[in-house]
DRENTIFI-488197 format. One record per residue (C-alpha): x, y, z. Coordinates in pm, whole numbers, plus 50000, padded with zeros to 5 digits. Example, Ala and Ser with C-alpha at 12.3 -4.5 7.8 and 13.67 -1.06 7.14 Angstrom:
# residues 2
<pt east="51230" north="49550" up="50780"/>
<pt east="51367" north="49894" up="50714"/>
END
This chain:
# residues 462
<pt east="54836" north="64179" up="83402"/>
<pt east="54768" north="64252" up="83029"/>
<pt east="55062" north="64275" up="82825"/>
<pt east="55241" north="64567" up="82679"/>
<pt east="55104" north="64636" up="82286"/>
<pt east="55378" north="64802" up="82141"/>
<pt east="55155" north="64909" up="81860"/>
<pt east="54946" north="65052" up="82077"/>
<pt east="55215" north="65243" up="82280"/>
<pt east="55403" north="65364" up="81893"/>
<pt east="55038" north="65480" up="81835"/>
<pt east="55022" north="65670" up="82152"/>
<pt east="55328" north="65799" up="82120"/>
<pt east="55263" north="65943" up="81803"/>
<pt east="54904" north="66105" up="81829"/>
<pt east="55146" north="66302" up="82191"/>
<pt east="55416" north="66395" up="81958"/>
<pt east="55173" north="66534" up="81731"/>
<pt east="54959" north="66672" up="81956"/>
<pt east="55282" north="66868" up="82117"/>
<pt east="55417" north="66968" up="81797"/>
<pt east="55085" north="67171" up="81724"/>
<pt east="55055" north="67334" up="82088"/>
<pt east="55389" north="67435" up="82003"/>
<pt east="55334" north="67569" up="81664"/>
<pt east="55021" north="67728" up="81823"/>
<pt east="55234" north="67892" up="82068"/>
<pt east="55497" north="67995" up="81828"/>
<pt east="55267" north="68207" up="81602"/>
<pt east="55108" north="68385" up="81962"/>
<pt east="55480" north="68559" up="81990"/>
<pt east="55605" north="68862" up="81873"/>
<pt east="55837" north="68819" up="81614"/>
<pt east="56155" north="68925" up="81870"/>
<pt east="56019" north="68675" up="82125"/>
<pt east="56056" north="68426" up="81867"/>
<pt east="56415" north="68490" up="81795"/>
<pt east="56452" north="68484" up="82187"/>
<pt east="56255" north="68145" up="82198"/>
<pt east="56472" north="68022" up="81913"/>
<pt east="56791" north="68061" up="82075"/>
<pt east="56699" north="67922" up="82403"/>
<pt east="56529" north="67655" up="82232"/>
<pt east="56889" north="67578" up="82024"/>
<pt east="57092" north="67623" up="82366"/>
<pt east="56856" north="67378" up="82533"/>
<pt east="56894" north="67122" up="82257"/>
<pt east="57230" north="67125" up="82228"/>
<pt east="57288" north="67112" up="82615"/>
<pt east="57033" north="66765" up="82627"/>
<pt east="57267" north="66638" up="82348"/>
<pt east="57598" north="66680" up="82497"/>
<pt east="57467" north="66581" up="82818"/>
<pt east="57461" north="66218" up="82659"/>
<pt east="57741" north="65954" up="82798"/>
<pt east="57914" north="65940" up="82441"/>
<pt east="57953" north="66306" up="82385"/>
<pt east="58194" north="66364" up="82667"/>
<pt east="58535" north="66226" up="82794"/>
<pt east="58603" north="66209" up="83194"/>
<pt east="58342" north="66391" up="83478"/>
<pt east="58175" north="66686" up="83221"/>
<pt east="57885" north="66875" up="83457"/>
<pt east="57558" north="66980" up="83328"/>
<pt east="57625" north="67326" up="83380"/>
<pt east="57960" north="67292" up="83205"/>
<pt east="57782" north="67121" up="82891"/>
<pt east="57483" north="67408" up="82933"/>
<pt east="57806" north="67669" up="82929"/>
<pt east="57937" north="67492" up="82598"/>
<pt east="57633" north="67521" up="82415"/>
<pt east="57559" north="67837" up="82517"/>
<pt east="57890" north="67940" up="82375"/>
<pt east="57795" north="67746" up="82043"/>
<pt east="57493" north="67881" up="81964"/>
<pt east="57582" north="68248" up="82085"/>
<pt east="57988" north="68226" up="81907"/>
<pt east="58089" north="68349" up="82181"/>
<pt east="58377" north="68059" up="82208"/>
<pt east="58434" north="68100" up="82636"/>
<pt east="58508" north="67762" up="82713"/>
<pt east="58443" north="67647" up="83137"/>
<pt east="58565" north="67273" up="83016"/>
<pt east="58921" north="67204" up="82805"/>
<pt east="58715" north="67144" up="82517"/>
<pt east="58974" north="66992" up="82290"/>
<pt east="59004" north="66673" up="82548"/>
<pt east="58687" north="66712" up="82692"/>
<pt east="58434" north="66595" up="82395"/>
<pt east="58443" north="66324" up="82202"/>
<pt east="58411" north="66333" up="81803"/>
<pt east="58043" north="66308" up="81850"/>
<pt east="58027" north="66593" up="82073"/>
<pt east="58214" north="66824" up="81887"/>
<pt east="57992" north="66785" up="81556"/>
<pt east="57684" north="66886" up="81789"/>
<pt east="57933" north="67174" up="81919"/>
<pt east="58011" north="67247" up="81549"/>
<pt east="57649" north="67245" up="81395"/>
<pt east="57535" north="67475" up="81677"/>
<pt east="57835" north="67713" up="81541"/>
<pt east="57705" north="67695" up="81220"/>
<pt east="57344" north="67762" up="81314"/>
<pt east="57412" north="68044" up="81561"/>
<pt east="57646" north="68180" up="81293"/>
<pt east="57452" north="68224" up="80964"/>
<pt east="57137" north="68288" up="81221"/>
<pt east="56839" north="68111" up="81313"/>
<pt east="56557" north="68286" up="81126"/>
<pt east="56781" north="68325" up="80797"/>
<pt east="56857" north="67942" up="80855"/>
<pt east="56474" north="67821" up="80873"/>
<pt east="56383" north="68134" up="80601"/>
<pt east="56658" north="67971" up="80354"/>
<pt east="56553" north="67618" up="80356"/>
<pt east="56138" north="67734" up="80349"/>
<pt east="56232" north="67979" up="80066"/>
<pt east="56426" north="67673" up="79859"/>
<pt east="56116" north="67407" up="79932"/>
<pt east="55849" north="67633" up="79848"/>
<pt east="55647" north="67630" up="79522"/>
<pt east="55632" north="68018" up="79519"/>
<pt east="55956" north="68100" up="79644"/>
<pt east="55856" north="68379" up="79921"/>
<pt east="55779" north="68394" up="80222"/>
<pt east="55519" north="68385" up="80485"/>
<pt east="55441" north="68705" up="80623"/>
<pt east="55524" north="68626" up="80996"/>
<pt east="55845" north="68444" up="80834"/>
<pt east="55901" north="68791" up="80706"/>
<pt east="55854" north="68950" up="81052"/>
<pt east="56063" north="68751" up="81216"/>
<pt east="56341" north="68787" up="80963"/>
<pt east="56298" north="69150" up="81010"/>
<pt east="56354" north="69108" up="81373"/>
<pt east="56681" north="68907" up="81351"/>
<pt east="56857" north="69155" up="81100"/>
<pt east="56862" north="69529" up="81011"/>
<pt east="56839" north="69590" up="80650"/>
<pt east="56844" north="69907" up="80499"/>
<pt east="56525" north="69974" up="80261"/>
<pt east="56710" north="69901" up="79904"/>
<pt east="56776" north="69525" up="79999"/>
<pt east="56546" north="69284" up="79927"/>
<pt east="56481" north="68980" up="80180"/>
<pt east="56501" north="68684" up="79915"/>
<pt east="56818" north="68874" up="79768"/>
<pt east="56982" north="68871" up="80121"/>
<pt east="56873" north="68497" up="80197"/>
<pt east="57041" north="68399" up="79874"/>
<pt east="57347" north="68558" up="79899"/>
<pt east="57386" north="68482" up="80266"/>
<pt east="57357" north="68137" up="80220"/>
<pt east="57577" north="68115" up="79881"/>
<pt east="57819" north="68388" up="80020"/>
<pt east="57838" north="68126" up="80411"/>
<pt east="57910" north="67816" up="80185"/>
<pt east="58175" north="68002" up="79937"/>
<pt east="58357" north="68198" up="80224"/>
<pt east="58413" north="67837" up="80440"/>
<pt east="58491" north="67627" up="80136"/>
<pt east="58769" north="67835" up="80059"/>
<pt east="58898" north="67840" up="80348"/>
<pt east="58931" north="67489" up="80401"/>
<pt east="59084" north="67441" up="80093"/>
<pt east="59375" north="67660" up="80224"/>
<pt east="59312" north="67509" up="80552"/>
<pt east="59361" north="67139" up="80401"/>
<pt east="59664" north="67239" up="80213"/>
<pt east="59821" north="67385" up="80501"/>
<pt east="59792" north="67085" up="80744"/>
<pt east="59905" north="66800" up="80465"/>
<pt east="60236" north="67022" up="80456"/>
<pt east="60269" north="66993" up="80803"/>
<pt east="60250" north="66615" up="80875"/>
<pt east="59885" north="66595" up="80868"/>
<pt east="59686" north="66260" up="80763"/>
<pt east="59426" north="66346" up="80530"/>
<pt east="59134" north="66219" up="80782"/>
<pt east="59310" north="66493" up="80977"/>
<pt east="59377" north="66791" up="80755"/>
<pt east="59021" north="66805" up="80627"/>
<pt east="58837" north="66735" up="80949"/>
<pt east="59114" north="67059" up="81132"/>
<pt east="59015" north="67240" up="80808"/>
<pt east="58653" north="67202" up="80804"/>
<pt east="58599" north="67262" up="81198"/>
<pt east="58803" north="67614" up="81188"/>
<pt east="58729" north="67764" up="80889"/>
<pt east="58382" north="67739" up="81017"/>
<pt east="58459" north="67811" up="81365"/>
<pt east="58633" north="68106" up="81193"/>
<pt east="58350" north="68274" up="80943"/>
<pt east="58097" north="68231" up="81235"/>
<pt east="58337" north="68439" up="81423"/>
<pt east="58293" north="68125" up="81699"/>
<pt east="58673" north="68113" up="81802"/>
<pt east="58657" north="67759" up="81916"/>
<pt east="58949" north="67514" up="81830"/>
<pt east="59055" north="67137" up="81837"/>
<pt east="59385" north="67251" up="82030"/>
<pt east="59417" north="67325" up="82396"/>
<pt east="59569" north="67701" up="82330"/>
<pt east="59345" north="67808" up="82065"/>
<pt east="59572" north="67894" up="81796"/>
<pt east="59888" north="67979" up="82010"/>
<pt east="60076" north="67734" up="81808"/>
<pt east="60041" north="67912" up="81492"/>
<pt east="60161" north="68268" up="81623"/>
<pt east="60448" north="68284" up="81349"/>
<pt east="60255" north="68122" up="81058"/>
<pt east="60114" north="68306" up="80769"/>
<pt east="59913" north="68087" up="80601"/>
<pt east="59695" north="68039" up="80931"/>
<pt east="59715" north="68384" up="81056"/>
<pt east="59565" north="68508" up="80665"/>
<pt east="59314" north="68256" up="80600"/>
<pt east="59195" north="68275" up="80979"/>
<pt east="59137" north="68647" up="80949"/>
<pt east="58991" north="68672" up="80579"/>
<pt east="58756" north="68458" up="80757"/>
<pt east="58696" north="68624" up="81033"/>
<pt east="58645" north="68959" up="80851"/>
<pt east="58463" north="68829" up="80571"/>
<pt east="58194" north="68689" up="80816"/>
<pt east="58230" north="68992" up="81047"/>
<pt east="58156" north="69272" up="80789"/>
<pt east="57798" north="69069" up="80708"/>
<pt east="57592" north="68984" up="80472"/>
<pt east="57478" north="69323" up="80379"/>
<pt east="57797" north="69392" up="80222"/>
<pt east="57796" north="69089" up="80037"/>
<pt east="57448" north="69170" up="79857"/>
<pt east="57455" north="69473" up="79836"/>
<pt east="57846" north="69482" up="79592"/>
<pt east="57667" north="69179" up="79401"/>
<pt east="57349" north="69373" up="79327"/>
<pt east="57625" north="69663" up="79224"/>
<pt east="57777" north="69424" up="79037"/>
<pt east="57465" north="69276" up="78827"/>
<pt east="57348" north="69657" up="78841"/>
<pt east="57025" north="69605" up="79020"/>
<pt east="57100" north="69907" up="79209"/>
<pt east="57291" north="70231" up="79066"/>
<pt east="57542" north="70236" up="79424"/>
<pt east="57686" north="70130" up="79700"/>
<pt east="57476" north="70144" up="80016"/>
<pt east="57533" north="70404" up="80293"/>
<pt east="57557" north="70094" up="80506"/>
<pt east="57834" north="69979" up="80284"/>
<pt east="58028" north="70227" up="80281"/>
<pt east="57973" north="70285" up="80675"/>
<pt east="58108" north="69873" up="80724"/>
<pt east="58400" north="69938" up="80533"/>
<pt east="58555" north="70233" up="80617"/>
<pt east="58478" north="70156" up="80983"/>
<pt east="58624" north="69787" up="80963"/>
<pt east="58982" north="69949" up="80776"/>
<pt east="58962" north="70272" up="81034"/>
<pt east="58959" north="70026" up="81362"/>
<pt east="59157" north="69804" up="81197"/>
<pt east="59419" north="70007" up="81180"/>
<pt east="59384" north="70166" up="81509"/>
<pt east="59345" north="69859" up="81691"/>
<pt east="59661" north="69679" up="81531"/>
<pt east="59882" north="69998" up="81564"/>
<pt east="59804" north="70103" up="81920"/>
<pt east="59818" north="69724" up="82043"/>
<pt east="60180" north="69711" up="81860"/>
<pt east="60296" north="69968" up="82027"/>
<pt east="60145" north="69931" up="82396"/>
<pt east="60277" north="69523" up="82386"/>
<pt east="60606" north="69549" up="82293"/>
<pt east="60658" north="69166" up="82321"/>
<pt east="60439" north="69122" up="82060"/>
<pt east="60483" north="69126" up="81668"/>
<pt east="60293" north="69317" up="81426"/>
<pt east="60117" north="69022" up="81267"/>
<pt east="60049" north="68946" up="81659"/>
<pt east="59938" north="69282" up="81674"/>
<pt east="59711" north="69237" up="81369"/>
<pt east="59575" north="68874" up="81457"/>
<pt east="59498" north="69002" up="81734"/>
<pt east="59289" north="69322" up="81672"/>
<pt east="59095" north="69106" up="81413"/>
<pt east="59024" north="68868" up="81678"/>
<pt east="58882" north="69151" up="81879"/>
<pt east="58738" north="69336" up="81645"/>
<pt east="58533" north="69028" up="81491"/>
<pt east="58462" north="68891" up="81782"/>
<pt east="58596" north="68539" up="81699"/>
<pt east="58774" north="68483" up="81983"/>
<pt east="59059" north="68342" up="81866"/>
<pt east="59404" north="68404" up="82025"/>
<pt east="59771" north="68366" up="81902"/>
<pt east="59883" north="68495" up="82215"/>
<pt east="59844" north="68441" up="82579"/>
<pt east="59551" north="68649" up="82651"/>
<pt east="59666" north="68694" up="83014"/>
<pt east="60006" north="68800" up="82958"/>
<pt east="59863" north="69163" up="82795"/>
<pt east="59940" north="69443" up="82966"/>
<pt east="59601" north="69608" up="83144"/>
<pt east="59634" north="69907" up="82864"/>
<pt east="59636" north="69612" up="82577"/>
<pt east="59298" north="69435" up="82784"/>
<pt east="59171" north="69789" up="82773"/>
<pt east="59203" north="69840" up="82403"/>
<pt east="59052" north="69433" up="82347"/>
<pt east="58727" north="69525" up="82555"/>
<pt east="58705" north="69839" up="82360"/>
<pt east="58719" north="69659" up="82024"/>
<pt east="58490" north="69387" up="82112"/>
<pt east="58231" north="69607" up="82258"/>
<pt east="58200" north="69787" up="81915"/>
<pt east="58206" north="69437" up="81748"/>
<pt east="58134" north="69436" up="81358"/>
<pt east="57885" north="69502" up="81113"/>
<pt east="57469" north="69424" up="81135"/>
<pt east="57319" north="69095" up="80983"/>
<pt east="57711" north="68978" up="81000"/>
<pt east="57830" north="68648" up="81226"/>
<pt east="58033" north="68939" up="81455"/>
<pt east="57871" north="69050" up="81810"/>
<pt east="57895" north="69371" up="81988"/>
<pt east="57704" north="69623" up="81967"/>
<pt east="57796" north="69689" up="81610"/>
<pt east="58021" north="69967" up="81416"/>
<pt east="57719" north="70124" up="81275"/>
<pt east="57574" north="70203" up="81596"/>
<pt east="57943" north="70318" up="81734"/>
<pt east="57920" north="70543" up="81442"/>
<pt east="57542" north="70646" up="81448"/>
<pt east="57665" north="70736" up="81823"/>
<pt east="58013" north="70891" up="81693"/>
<pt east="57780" north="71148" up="81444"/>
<pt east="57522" north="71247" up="81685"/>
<pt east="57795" north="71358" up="81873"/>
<pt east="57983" north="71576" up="81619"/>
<pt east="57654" north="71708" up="81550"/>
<pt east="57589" north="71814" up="81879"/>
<pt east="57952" north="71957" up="81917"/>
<pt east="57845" north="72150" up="81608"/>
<pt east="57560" north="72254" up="81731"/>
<pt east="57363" north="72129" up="81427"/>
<pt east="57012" north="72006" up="81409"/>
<pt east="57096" north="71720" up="81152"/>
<pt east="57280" north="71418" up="81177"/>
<pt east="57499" north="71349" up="80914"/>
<pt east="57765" north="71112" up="80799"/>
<pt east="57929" north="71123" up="80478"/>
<pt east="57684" north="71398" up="80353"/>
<pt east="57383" north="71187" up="80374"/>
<pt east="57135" north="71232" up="80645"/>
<pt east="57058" north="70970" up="80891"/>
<pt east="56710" north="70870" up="80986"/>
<pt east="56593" north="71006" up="81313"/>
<pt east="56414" north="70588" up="81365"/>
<pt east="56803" north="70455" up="81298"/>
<pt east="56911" north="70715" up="81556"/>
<pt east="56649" north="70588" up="81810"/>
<pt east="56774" north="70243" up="81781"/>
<pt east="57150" north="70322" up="81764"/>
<pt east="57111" north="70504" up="82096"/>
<pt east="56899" north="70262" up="82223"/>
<pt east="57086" north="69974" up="82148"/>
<pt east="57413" north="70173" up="82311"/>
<pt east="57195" north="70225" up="82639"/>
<pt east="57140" north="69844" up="82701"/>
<pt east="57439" north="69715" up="82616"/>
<pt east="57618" north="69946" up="82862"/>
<pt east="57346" north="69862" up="83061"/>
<pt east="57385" north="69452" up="83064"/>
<pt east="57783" north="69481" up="83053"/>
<pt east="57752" north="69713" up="83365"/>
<pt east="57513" north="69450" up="83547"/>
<pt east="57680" north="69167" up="83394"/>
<pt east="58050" north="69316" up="83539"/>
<pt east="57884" north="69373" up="83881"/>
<pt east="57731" north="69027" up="83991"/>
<pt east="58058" north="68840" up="83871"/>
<pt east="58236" north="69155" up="84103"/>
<pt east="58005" north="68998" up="84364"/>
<pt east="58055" north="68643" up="84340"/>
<pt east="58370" north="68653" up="84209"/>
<pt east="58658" north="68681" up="84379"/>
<pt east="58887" north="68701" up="84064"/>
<pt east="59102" north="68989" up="83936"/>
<pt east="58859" north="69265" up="83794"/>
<pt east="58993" north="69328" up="83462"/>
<pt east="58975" north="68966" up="83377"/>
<pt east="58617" north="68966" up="83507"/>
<pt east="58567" north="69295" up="83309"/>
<pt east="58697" north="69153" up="83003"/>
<pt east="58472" north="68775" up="83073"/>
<pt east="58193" north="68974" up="83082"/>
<pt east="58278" north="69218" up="82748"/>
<pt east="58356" north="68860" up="82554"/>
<pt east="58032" north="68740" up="82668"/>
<pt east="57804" north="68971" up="82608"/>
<pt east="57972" north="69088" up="82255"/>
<pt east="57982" north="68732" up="82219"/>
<pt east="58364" north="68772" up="82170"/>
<pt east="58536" north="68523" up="82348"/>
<pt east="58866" north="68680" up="82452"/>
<pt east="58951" north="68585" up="82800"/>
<pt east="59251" north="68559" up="83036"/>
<pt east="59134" north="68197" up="83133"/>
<pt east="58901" north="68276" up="83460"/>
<pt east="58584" north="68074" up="83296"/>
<pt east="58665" north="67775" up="83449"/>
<pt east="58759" north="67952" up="83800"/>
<pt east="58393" north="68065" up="83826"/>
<pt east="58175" north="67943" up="84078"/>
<pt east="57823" north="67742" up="83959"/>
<pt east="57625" north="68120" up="84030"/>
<pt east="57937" north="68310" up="83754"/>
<pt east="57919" north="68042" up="83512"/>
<pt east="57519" north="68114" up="83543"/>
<pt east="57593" north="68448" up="83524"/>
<pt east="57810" north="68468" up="83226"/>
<pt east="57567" north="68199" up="83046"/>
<pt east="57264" north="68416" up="83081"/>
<pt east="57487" north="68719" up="82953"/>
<pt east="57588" north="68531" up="82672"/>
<pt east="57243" north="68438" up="82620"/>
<pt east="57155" north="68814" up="82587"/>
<pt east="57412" north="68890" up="82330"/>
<pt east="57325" north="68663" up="82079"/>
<pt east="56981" north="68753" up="82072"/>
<pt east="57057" north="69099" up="82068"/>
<pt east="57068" north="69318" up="82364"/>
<pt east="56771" north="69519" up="82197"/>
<pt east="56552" north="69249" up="82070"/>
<pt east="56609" north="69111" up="82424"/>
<pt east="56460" north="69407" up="82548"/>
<pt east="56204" north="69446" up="82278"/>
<pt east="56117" north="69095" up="82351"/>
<pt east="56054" north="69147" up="82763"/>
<pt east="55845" north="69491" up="82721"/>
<pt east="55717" north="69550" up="82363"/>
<pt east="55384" north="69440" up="82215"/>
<pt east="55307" north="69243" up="81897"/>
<pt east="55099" north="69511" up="81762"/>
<pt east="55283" north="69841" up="81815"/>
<pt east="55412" north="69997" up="81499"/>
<pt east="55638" north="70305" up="81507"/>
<pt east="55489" north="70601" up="81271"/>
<pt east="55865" north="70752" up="81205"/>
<pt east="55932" north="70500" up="80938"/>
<pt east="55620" north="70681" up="80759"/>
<pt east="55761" north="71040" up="80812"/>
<pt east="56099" north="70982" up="80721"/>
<pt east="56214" north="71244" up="80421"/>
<pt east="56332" north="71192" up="80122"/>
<pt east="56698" north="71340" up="80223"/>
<pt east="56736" north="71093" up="80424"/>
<pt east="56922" north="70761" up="80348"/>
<pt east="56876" north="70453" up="80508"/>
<pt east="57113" north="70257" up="80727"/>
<pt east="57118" north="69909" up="80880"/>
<pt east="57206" north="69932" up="81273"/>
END
């Protein structure tokens, strides 16, 4: 028998490896620029479910389907948990858990655009780097891509540094060792901005219903990733006057975030009267973000209260932000083709500007699937479920707006629901219209209502 040459096998090895790599690069420039971002996020869930899967990661009897259900929830922020994750991952585990939270928050393309952008002689990008980006977020026409990677990037890194610097000074008051404070600190405030919702104790945040300091920083957080990135460049263009105003899109984000807001906080106040108004407030944040977290038994809500969460989470926050859901400016793109039809006007309007009939195609689009996969979603976990059907209502809403409220049934599903609500989770990270776009479009179809749109009209991110 000749004997083993491991120069000869590191060789081998090698020439594969490289020989895969460029197949797969191959195969990655054949795909449409949505079937990438699909691609991408499987790819990320796959990863991370191969890592965890590794004796160290876990404590006790974790399955493969429960570590493919925790990295789904990673990458997608969703934060559903089938697994106690606080005692069920080691150290180890949770940094893959937290990295994938980081990655799935700030977004893949942006990610991989960022660090091509910083290493390249010419600073800009690729033209199918620029596709893709396009795919992954909706930016209105007077945003530039570099200016958005930049301040996306600077804005993620500001954002979670402050908050675990109130984070750190919070938990040294409270009997925390340092090692502790700043590794608490660091894994929420990120868990927070990416709108992730999960957390190192067993109840979520349950523990820190009456305090301030977390219920603040948590939400600032929260919102601050929720409301996007569009926001962010477009106030610090304002501000170093590289455009004359505030965005349509802008102006849409924020008066939509303050008007459910203070909808969601005030009717939740008053239809849970066990709870207190910062409850009420956390809460609706939590909702309206999608981050997931809780300072409150989820399950104790009354069915009007679960009503109102589903209803927030559905809408979910702004485009190009770390929040799911469908987003506000579609709720609001739906909300003014509406009045308009009520009025029995021919153009769609919202604050006096007109909205492009392209951004009205996708808004209505994008409302049509999602009610589309939350309805099919809803009905196979009605069908292997046998579990009460609000809760199952509001698994599937957290899911798919990748919100992560839940009354504690993910753990009570069977193999098939935790498939289920996977899969659905899946879908609402990549987007339930890129999803779609991804299954049916082709690479090569353009849409000639970009070119025909007026100048009335004003652009607006959906």
């Amino acid at each position: 028998m000749n004997r083993i040459s491991w120069q000869e096998l590191f060789s081998k090895t090698r020439e594969l490896f490289k020989v895969s790599l460029k197949k797969y690069l191959l195969f990655l420039l054949h795909l449409s620029p949505h079937q990438n971002i699909a691609q991408t996020v499987l790819s990320y869930t796959a990863l991370g479910t191969v890592l965890l899967c590794l004796p160290f990661m876990t404590r006790g009897n974790v399955s493969v389907v429960d570590n493919f259900f925790t990295a789904a929830a990673a990458v997608s922020t969703s934060g559903l948990n089938s697994v106690n994750f606080a005692e069920s991952y080691t150290l180890l585990g949770k940094l893959i858990v937290l990295f994938l939270i980081q990655i799935g928050g700030i977004g893949y393309m942006t990610f991989s655009s960022f660090i091509f952008l910083s290493f390249s002689q010419r600073h800009r990008l690729r033209r199918h780097q620029q596709e893709n980006l396009s795919a992954e977020i909706s930016l209105p026409k007077t945003l530039q891509l570099s200016d958005f990677l930049w301040s996306a990037v600077i804005f993620t890194v500001i954002a979670e540094l402050i908050g675990i610097g109130f984070l750190y000074n919070y938990f040294r008051h409270h009997d925390f060792t340092v090692l502790n404070a700043l590794w608490y600190s660091i894994f929420h405030s990120i868990s927070a901005f990416c709108t992730a919702g999960f957390s190192l104790w067993n109840n979520s945040l349950e523990n820190f219903a009456d305090s301030k300091t977390i219920n603040i920083v948590v939400s600032c957080l929260a919102l601050a990733g929720s409301m996007g990135f569009i926001v962010v460049t477009d106030v610090f263009n304002f501000i170093r006057r590289k455009t004359d105003s505030i965005s349509l899109t802008t102006k849409i984000i924020t008066l939509a975030t303050a008007a459910m807001l203070a909808f969601g906080t005030f009717t939740l106040f008053v239809t849970s009267p066990g709870l207190s108004l910062m409850e009420s407030f956390f809460q609706s944040v939590a909702a309206m973000t999608t981050v997931g977290f809780n300072t409150v038994k989820i399950g104790t809500l009354s069915s009007c209260s679960l009503l109102l969460l589903i209803l927030l989470m559905s809408i979910g926050g702004a485009p190009s932000g770390t929040a799911g859901g469908m987003k506000m400016t579609t709720f609001v793109s739906m909300m003014a083709i509406m009045r308009t039809r009520l009025q029995l006007k021919s153009r769609v309007e919202f604050l006096g500007r007109r909205l492009p009939l392209i951004r009205l195609y996708t808004a209505t689009s994008t409302f049509l699937l999602y009610s589309l996969f939350l309805f099919t979603s809803i009905f196979l976990l009605t069908w292997t479920e046998e579990l009460p059907f609000l809760s199952i209502v509001l698994e599937s809403t957290a899911a798919l707006s990748t919100g992560g409220l839940s009354t504690g049934i993910s753990s009570q599903l069977s193999l098939l629901g935790k498939l289920i609500v996977i899969a659905t989770m899946i879908i609402g990270r990549i987007g339930v219209l890129t999803f779609g776009t991804a299954i049916m479009a082709h690479e090569d179809d353009d849409d000639d209502d970009d070119k025909s749109k007026t100048v009335t009209t004003e652009d607006v991110a959906v």
